[in-house]
Phi, psi and omega in degrees: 000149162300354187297142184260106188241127164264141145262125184217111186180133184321298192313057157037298211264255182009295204285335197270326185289307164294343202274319173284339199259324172299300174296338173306326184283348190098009193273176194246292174293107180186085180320154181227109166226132195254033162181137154002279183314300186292351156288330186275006216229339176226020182273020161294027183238343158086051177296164192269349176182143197230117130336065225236167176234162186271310158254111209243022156112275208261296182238197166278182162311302183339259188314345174279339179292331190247001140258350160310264183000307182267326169273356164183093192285359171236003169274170195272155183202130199249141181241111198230098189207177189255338177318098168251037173266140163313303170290317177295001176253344172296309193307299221297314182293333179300278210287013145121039185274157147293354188190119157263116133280158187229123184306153150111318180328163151281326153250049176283329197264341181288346180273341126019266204274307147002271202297318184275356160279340181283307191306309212219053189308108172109348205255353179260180182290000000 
């Protein structure tokens, strides 16, 4: 697929391990940034869905969520962080995430693979 995907979470192995499961999936375009900053340095590229984690080191998810939002308010943003308090998952859907997930579950990946079928319905293996 043509879809343009950033992953952006600290944890090295996580990004790399989505990042392959994402190409498994048929996606091409499929980004790596292990810090906040270094993702803002390239979402002028407009990608169509952002992986984002919450505690990313240098900010938050938040805040890297609220300059997506104002520099490209239609791409999608799936939120995969282990951070399980309520007002922050509350906070993320308020400001337009499309999905909160929680690291660690046993169903993380199916919920996963759930959001990108909802995202590109009928278009994956």
């Amino acid at each position: 697929m043509d879809s343009i995907i950033f992953v952006v979470d600290d944890d090295k192995l996580f990004a790399e391990v989505l990042k392959r499961k994402l190409i498994i999936k048929g996606f091409k375009q499929v980004y790596i940034f292990n810090s906040g900053n270094d993702f803002l340095n390239e979402v002028n590229l407009k990608p169509d869905l952002i992986f984002l984690d919450y505690d990313l080191g240098d900010l938050t998810g938040i805040e890297v969520l609220l300059k997506v939002k104002k520099e490209s308010p239609f791409t999608e943003v799936i939120m995969v962080s282990a951070q399980d308090k309520c007002k922050i998952i509350e906070e993320a859907h308020k400001l337009g995430v499309f999905k909160y997930i929680s690291k660690g579950l046993k169903t993380m990946n199916q919920e996963i693979d759930e959001a990108l079928k909802n995202l590109y319905q009928g278009a994956l293996n």
